[in-house]
C-alpha positions as CSV (number, residue, x, y, z in Angstrom):
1,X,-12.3,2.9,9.2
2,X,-10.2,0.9,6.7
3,X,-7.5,2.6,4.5
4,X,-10.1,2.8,1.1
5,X,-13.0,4.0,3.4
6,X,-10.7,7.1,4.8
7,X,-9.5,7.8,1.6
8,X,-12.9,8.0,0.4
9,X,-13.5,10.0,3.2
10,X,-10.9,12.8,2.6
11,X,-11.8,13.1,-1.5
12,X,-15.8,13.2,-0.2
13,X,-14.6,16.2,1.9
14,X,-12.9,18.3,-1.1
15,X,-15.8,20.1,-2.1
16,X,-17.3,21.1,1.2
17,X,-16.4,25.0,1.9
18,X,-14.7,26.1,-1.2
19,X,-16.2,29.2,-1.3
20,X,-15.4,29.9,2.5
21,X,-12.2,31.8,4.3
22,X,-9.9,29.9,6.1
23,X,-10.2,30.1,9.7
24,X,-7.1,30.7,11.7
25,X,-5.8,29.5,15.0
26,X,-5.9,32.9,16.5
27,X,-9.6,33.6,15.7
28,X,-11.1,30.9,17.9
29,X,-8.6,28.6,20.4
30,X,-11.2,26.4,21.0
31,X,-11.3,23.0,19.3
32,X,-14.4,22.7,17.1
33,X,-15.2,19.0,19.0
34,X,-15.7,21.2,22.0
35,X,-18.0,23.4,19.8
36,X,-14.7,25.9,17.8
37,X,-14.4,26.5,14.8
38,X,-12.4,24.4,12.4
39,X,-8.9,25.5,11.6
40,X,-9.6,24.0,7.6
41,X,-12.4,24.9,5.8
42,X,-11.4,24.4,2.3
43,X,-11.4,20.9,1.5
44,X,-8.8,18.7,-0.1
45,X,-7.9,17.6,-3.7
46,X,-10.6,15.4,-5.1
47,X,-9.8,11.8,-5.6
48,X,-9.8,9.9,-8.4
49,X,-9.3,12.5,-11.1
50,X,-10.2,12.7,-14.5
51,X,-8.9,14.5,-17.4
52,X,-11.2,15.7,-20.5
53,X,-8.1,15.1,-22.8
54,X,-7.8,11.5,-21.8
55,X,-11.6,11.2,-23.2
56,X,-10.4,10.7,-26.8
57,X,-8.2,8.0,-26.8
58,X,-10.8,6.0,-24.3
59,X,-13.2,6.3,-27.1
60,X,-11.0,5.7,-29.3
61,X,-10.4,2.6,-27.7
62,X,-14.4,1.5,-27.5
63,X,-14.9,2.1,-31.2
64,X,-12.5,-0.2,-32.5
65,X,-14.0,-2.8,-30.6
66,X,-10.6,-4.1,-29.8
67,X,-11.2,-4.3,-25.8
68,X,-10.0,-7.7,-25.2
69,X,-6.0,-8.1,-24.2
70,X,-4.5,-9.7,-27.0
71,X,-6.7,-7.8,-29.9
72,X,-5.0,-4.4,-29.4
73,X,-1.9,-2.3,-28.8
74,X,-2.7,-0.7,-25.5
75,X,-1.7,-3.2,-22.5
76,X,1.6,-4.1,-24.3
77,X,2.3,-0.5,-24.6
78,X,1.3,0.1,-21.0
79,X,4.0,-2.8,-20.2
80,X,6.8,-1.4,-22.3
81,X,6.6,1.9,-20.3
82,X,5.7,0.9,-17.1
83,X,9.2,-1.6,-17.3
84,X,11.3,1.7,-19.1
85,X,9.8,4.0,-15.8
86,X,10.6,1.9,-13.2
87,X,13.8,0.3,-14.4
88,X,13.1,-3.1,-14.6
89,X,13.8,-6.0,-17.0
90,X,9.9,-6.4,-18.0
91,X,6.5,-5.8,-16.6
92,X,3.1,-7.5,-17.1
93,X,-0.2,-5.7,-16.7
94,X,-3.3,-7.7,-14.7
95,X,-6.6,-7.6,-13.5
96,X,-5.5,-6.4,-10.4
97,X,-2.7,-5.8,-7.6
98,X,-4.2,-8.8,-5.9
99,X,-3.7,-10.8,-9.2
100,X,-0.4,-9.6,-9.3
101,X,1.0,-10.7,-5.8
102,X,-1.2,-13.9,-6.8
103,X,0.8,-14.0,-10.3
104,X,4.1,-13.6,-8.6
105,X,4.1,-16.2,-5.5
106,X,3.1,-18.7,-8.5
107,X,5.7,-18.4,-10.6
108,X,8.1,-18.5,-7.5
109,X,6.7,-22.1,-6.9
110,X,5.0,-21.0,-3.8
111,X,2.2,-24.4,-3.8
112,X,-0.1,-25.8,-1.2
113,X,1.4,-26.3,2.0
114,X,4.2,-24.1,1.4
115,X,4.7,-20.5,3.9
116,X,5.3,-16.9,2.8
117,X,6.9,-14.7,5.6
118,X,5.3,-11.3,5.3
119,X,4.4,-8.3,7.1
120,X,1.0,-8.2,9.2
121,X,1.0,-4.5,9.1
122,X,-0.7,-4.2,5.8
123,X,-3.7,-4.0,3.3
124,X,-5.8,-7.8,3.9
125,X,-5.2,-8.6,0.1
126,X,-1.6,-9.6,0.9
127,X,-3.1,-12.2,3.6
128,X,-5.2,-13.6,0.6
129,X,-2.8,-13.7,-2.4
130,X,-0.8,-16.1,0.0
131,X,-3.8,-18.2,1.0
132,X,-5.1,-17.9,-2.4
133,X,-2.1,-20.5,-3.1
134,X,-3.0,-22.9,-0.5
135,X,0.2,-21.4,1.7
136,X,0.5,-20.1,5.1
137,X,1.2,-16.0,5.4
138,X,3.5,-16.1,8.7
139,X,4.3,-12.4,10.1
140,X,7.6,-11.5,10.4
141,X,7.3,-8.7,13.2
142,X,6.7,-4.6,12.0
143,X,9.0,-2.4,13.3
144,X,7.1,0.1,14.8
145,X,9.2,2.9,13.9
146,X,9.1,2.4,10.3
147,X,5.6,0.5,9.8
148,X,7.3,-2.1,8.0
149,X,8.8,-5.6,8.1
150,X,11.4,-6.3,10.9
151,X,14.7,-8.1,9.2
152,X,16.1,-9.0,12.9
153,X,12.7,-11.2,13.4
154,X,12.7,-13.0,10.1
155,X,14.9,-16.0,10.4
156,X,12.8,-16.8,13.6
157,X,10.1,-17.5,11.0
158,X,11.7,-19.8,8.9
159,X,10.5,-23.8,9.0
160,X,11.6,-26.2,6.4
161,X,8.2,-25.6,4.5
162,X,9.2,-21.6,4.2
163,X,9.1,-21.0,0.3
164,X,9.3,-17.5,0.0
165,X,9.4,-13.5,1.6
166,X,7.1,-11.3,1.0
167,X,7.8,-7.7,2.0
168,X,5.3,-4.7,1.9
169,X,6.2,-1.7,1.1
170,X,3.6,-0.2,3.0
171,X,2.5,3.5,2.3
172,X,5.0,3.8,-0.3
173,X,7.4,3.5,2.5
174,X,10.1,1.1,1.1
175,X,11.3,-1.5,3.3
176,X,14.9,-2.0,4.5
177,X,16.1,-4.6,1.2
178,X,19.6,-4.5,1.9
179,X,18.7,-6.3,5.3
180,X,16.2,-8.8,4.2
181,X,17.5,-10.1,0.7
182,X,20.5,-11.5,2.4
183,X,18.1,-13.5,4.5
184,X,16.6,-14.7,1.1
185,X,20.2,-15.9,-0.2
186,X,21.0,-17.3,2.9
187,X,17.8,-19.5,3.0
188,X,17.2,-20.2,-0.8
189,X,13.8,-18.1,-0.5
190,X,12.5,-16.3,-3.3
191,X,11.3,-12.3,-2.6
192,X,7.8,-11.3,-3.7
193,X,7.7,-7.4,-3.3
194,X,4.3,-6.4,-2.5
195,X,4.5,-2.7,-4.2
196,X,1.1,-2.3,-4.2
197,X,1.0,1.2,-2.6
198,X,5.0,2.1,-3.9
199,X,4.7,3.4,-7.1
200,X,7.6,5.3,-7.8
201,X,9.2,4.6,-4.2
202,X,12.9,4.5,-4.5
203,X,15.4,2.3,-2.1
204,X,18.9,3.3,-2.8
205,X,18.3,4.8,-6.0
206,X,16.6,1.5,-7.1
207,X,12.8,1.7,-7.8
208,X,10.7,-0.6,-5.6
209,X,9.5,-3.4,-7.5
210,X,13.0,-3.8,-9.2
211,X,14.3,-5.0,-5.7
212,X,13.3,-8.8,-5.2
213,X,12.6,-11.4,-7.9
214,X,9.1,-9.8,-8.6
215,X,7.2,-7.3,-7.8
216,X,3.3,-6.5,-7.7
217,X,1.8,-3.1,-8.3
218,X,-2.3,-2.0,-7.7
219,X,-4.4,0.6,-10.1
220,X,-7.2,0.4,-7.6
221,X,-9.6,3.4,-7.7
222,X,-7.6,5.0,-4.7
223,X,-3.9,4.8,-6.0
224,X,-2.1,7.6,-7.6
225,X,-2.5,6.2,-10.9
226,X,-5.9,4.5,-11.1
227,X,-8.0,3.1,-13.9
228,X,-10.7,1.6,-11.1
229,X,-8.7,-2.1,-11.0
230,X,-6.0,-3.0,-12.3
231,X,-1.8,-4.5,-11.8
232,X,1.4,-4.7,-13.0
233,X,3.9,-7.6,-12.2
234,X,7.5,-6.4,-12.5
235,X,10.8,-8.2,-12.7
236,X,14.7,-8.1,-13.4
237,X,14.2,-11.6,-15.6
238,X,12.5,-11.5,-18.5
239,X,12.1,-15.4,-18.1
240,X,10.0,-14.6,-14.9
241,X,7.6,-12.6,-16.6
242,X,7.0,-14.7,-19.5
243,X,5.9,-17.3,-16.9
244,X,4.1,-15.2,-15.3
245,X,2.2,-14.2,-19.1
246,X,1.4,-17.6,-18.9
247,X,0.3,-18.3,-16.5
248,X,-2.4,-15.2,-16.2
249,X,-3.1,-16.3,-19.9
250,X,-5.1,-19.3,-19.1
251,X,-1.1,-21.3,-19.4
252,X,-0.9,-20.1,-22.6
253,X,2.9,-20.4,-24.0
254,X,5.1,-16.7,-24.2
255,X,8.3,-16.2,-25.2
256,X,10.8,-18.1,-23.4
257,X,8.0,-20.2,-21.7
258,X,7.8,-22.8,-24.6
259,X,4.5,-24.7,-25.7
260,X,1.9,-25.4,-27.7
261,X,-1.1,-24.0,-27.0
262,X,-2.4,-23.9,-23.4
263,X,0.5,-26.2,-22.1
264,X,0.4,-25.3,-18.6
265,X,-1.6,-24.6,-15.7
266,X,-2.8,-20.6,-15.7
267,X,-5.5,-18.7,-14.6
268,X,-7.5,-15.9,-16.5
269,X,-5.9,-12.3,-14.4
270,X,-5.9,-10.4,-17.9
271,X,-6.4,-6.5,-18.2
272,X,-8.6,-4.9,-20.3
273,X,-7.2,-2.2,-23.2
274,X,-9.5,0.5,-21.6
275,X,-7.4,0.3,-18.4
276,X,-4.2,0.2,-20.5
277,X,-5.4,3.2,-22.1
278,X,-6.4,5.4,-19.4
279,X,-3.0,4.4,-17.3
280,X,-0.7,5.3,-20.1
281,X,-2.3,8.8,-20.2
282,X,-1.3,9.4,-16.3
283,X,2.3,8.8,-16.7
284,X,3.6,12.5,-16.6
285,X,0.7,13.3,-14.0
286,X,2.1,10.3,-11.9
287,X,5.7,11.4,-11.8
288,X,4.7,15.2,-11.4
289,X,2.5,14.2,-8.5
290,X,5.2,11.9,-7.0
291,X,7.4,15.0,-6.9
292,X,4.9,17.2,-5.1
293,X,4.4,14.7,-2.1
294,X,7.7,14.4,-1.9
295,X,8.6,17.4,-1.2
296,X,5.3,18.5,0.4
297,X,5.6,15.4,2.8
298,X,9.2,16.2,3.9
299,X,7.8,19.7,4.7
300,X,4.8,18.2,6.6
301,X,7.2,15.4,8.5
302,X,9.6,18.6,9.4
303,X,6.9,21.0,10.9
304,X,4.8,18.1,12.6
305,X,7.9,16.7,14.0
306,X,9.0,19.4,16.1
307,X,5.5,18.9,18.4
308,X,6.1,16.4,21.2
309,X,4.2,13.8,21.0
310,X,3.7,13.7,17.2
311,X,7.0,11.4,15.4
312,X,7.5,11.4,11.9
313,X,7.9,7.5,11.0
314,X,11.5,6.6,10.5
315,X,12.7,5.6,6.8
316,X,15.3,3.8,5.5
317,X,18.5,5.5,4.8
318,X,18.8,6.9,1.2
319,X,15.3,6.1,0.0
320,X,12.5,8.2,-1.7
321,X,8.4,7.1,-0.5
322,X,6.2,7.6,-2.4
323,X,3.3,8.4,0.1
324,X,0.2,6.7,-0.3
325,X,-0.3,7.6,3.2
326,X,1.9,10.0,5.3
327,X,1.9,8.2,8.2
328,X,2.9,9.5,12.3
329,X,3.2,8.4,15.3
330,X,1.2,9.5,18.3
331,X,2.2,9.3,22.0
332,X,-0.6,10.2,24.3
333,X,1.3,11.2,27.6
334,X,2.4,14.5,25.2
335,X,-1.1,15.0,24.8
336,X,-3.2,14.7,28.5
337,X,-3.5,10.9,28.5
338,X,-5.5,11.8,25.1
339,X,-6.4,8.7,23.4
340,X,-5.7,7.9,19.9
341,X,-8.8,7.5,18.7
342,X,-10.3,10.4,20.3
343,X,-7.1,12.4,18.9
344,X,-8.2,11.4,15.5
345,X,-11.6,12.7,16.1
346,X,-10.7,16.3,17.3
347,X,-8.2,16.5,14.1
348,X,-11.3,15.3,11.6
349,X,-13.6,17.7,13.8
350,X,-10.9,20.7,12.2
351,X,-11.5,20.0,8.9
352,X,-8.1,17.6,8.5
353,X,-9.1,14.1,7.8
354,X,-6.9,11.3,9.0
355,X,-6.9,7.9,10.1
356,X,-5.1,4.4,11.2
357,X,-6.4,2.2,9.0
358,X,-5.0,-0.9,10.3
359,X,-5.3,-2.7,13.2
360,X,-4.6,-6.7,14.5
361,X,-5.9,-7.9,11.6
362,X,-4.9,-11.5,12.1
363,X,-7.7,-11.6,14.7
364,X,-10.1,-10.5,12.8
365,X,-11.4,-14.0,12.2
366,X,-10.2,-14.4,8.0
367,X,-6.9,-16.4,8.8
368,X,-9.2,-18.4,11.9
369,X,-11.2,-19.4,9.1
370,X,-8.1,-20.5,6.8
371,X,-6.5,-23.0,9.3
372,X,-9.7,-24.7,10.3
373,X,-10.7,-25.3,6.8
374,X,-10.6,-29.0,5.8
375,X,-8.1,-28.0,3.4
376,X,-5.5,-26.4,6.1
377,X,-6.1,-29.2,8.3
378,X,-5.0,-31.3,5.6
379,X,-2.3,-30.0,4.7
380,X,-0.6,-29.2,7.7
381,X,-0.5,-31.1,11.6
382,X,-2.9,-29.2,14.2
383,X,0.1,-29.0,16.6
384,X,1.7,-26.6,13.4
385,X,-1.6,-25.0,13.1
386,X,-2.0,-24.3,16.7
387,X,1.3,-22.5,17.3
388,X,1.1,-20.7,14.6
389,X,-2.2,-18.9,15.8
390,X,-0.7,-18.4,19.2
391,X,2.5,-16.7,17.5
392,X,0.6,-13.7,16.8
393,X,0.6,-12.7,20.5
394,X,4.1,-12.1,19.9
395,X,3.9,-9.6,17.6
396,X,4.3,-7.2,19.8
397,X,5.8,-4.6,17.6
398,X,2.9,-4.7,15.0
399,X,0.6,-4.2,18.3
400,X,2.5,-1.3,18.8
401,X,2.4,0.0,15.3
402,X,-1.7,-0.3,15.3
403,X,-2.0,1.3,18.9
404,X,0.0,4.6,18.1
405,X,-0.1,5.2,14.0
406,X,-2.3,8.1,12.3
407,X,-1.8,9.1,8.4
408,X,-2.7,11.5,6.4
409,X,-4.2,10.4,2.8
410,X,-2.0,11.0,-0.6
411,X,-4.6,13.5,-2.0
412,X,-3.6,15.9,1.0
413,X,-0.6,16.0,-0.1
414,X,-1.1,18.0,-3.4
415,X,-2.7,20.7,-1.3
416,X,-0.7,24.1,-1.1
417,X,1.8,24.9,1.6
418,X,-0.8,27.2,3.6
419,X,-3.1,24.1,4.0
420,X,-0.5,22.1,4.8
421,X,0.7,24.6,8.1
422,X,-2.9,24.0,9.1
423,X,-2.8,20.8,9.8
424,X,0.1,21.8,12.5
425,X,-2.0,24.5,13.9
426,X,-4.9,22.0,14.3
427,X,-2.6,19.7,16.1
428,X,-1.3,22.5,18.4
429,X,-5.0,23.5,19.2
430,X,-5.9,20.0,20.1
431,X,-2.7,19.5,22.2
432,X,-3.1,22.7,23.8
433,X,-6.9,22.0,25.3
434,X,-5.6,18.1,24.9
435,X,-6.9,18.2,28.6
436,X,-10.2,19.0,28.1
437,X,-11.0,16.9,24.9
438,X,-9.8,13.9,27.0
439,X,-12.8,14.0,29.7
440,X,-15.6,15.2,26.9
């Protein structure tokens, strides 16, 4: 199950059971794979949301038959207060966060042949903004205790065709800056924040986004604040962003990119004004929400941590996720030799959904694909192509990471407190017959 299938998973469940009691621990020990009952029976917060107030300006919107980018007011409002939110110089909204990551490696100069370090522990669409530019994505290592990009296994990755470093801030989880922009300086590499899942997410009371030389945010239908599809490129240089204007304006000229008419090279990536509209309307509900999993998360990470065998992920001194996923790790000794898997099927099986929604995706056959094309062999010798594919058996970290992870999707976080503890008394139920659910 991939990260948008579970989170389609856990909004599917939030109607089932309203009307029906709780269960507690103490009225039937036995796990409900082993035929219990469930310790949750109310379902979760519903995911996407709509609003009936937003309905107005939407139409609004649709009547004045000013959809398109450039005929109304919407998407460069949208940009103005996503940039004043966030704290950076000046934002551009896109088609997507795809586009966006695609938007940003361009206007770094990332070209055909080129490679972009990044993290392998991530959605695939960071894998295909990279090749979208004819580049190679090479994986730094995850630290398995964080989720995220390893800084002590970076400069290992860097070959005289490395353009550019591309970290994720995966889950909201912001990654350790202050270790891997030095690594940028030292090597002349330009930082593409993939922020697709941080919105919000503060690193030393910097916003993520604001922390590299761009930054790409997603909208997508499962984010906390969705209009279906939809980006934001970010950046502390306004100069940036006007190339990137242009570029996702079929090269049209902006501002400080000079031209006449479509000058350069460019690409259509444009949003609409109905997703500009409906995204300026979640602004309050974002930072609201952002609160709530905050401090609902820290609650969760406290009460879960103090089982053996469940460990909070680690996070990076002085910095505020933003939770897309509250991720933990799982060891099975603490749990009867327990497997994983099978752990996250006794937790679903008592009404809490949860997943690991990534695994050794490199494998997978998409980048084997890539580097036998006629255009990778072209571009770079099969001696380079070959060691890169045998470099992902060292990534033994990210291995790690796959093998041991479980999260718990953003939606459950708005749940109240009492739903919350239940997700530790499921956990205790299943540890406690752990035994017994390992030979069914």
């Amino acid at each position: 199950m991939n990260r948008r299938t579970f989170l389609q998973a856990v909004a599917a469940t939030a109607a089932f059971g309203a009307a029906r009691p709780n269960i507690s621990l103490a009225a039937d020990a036995k796990p409900a794979l082993l035929g219990g009952k469930p310790v949750h029976t109310g379902g979760w917060v519903s995911w996407p949301q709509w609003r009936p107030e937003w309905e107005a300006k939407i139409m609004e919107v649709y009547r004045s038959r000013k959809w398109f980018r450039l005929s109304g007011p919407n998407v460069p409002e949208f940009e103005e207060a996503w940039a004043k939110m966030i704290g950076a110089k000046k934002a551009l909204a896109c088609a997507s966060g795809t586009t966006s990551l695609i938007i940003g490696l361009n206007v770094m100069d990332v070209d055909a042949g080129d490679e972009v370090i990044t993290s392998p522990y991530t959605f695939i669409a960071t894998y295909n903004a990279i090749l979208n530019r004819k580049a190679l994505p090479v994986f730094a290592d995850t630290n398995p205790e964080t989720l995220t990009m390893c800084p002590k296994s970076l400069e290992s990755r860097i070959t005289e065709r490395t353009k550019a470093i591309m970290p994720v801030h995966i889950y909201g989880m912001p990654c350790d800056m202050d270790a891997i922009n030095p690594i940028a300086k030292k090597h002349k590499l330009a930082v593409v924040e993939d922020a697709c899942q941080a919105w919000l997410a503060e690193y030393k009371g910097r916003k993520c986004g604001t922390l590299g030389d761009v930054g790409g945010f997603s909208f997508q239908e499962s984010k906390h604040i969705p209009s279906g599809e939809g980006g934001v490129v970010t950046s502390m240089s306004e100069e940036l962003i006007d190339k990137c204007n242009s570029y996702h304006n079929c090269g049209r000229a902006c501002g400080t990119n000079k031209g006449t008419g479509s000058f350069t090279r460019g690409d259509n990536y444009r949003m609409t004004q109905f997703q500009a509209a409906l995204l300026l309307q979640q602004f309050d509900k974002l930072k609201k929400e952002t609160a709530i999993r905050q401090g609902n998360a820290d609650h969760l990470r406290a009460n879960l941590g103090k089982i053996p065998g469940i460990k909070p992920v680690r996070l990076p001194e002085n910095s505020k996720p933003s939770w897309h996923l509250c991720a933990f790790l799982y060891d099975a000794e603490q749990f009867n030799g327990l497997s994983r898997n099978n752990f996250l099927k006794a937790l679903s099986a008592e009404g809490v959904p949860c997943s690991s929604p990534y695994r050794e995706q490199y494998y997978d056959g998409l980048l084997d694909e890539a580097i036998n094309s006629r255009g990778y062999k072209r571009l770079w010798p099969a001696e380079r192509l070959k060691a890169y594919r045998d470099s992902f058996q060292e990534l033994k970290g990210n291995k790690q990471a796959c093998e041991t992870m479980f999260a718990f999707g953003q939606n459950m976080l708005l749940a109240d407190r009492k739903d919350l503890d239940q997700i530790g008394e499921a956990i205790r139920k299943i540890q406690k017959h752990s035994a017994e659910l390992a030979k069914a």
